[in-house]
N, C-alpha and C positions, 0 to 999 in steps of 0.2 A: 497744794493745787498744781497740775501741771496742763499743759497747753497743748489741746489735740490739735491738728488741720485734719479738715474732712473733704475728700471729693465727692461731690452728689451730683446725680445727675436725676432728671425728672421731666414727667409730662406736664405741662401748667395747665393743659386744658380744664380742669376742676377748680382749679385754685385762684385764689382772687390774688397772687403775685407771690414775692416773696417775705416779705414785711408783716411781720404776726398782726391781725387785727382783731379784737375783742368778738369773739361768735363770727368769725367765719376763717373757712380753712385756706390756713399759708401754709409754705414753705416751711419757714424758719418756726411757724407751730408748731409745726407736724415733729420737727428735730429737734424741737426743746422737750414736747410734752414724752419723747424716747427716752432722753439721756437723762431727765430727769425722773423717772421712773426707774430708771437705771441707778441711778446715784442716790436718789434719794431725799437732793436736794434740789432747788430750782439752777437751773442752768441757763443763761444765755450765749444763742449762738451769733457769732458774727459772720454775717456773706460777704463777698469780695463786691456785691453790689446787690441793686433791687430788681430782680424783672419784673413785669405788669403783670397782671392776671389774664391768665392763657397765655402768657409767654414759658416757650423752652429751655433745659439745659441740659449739654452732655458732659460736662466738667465747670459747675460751678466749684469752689471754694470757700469753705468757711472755715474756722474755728473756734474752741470753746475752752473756759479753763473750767475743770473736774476737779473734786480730789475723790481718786478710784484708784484702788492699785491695778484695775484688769487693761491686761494687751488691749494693744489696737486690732489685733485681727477679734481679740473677742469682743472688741466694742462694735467693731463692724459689725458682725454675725450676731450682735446681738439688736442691733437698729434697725438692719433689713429685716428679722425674726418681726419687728413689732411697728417695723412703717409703715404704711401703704402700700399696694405693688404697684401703683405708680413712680412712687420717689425710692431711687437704690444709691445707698454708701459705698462706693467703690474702693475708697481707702481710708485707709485712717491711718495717721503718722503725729509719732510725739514731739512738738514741736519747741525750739526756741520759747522762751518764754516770752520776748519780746516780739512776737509774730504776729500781727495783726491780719486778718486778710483782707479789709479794705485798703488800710491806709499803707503797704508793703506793696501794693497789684501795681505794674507796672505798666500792663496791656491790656488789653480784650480783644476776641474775636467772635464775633456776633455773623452769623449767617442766617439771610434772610430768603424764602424759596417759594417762587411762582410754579404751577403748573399752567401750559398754555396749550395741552393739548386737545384734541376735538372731542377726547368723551368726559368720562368722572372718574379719577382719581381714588378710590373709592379703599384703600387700603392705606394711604398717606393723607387723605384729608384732613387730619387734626392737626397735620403740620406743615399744610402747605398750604398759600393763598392762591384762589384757580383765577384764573383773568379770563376774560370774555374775547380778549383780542392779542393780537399779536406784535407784542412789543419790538421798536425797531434798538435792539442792543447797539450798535454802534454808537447811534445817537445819545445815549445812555452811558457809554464808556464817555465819551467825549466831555457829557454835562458832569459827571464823577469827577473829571479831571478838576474841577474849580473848588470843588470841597477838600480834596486832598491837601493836608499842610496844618498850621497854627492860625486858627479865628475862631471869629466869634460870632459863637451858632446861635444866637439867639432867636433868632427866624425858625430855627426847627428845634424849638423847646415848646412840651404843654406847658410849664408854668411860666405866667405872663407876671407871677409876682418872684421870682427866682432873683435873691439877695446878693447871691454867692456867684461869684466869675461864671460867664457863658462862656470863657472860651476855653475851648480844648484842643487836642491835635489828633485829627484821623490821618494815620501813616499808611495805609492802602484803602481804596475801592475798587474792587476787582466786580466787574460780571462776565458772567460767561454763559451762553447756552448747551446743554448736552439733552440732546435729544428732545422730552416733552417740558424739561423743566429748565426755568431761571434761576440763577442764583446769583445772590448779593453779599458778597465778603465785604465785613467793614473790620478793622485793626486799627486802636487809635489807645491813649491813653486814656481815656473815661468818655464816658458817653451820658449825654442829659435825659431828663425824661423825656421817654419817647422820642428821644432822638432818631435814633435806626429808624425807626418807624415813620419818621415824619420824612426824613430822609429818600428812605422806598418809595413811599406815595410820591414825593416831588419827580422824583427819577422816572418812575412809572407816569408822570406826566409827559415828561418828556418823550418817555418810549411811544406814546400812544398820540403823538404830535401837538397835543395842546397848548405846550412852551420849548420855544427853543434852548438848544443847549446854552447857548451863552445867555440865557435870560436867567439859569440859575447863579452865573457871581453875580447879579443885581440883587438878586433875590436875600443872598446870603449879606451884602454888604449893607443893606437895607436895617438888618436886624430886626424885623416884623415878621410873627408868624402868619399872620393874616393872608403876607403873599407866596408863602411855600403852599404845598400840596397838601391834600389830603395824610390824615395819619393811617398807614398802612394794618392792617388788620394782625391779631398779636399772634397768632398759630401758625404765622409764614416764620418768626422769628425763633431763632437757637443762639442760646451761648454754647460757643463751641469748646473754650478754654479762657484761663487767666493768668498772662505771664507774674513772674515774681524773678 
């Protein structure tokens, strides 16, 4: 058996995430039911994490162990031959046997992307979120600064029965405007569910004046999701990449 890594990139607009579920189409189905038609045998794949349903990527990571004597360029050309033309293999490399790609991921970079301008977006709308109003960004840089660092995001977690440590370390939040659209760079070592997400909506609170910036460290030091934001809608959001 030897141990592929695969980069994938994909539209989530159709798919209820990445996480196989019984009659309805993932991700990680969609690339088990390839490589296992391929090999012959059942295969599982491992991603470097979950996205939600309707969420994006443009370099996820995963891996899987095979036993196949074919190349990687033929494993590639042979996965895009029979995926979706939503979801494409961009590489495939023979990897360490001990490579996990969850438990090996070092980073993320998760980009999230408002459009604010005055008409419809109408060629990027499956992956942008349109806002109705006009975010004030500074405001916004400012409430980011308090999330930046090591704590505990329990406040911008969905699950309210999460067993396992909330706390993690987001290493930048960058926004920036360029022209009609927002954008939200998050870089941290793991992210909860729906964190990014719940994240953007708090942020977008702020942008749109309904909480001061400094009401989000109460918010976050609180540990209640009750008093974060709204959870941001999943077609603003992209993985962008997964360090290692």
């Amino acid at each position: 058996m030897k141990n592929f890594r695969f980069t994938i990139s994909y539209d989530g607009t159709r798919y209820f995430g990445w996480e196989r579920q019984p009659g309805k189409d993932t991700i990680q189905g969609k690339l088990e039911t390839a490589l296992s038609r391929m090999t012959g045998a059942e295969v599982n794949v491992i991603g470097a994490g979950r996205t939600d349903a309707g969420v994006h990527a443009k370099a996820m990571t995963a891996n899987a162990y095979m036993d196949t004597d074919m190349e990687p360029e033929a494993i590639r050309d042979y996965m895009n031959h029979y995926l979706p033309e939503d979801i494409c293999v961009s590489e495939v490399k023979e990897a360490a046997d001990r490579f996990h790609a969850r438990y090996r991921a070092v980073g993320k970079l998760y980009t999230y992307t408002c459009y604010v301008g005055d008409t419809k977006p109408v060629f990027n709308r499956k992956y942008v979120t349109t806002l109705d109003f006009q975010p004030d960004v500074a405001k916004m840089q400012q409430a980011a600064q308090y999330l930046v660092g090591e704590h505990d995001f329990k406040s911008f977690c969905a699950n309210p029965q999460m067993k396992k440590s909330t706390v993690r370390i987001v290493d930048s939040i960058e926004i920036t405007r360029r022209k009609e659209y927002v954008y939200f760079d998050f870089h941290g070592t793991g992210f909860l569910q729906n964190m990014v997400r719940i994240l953007v909506g708090t942020l977008l609170e702020v942008g749109a004046g309904k909480i001061p910036p400094e009401k989000v460290k109460e918010i976050l030091e609180a540990k209640n999701r009750v008093l974060a934001g709204p959870t941001a809608p999943p077609q603003g959001l992209c993985l962008q990449k997964v360090d290692y």
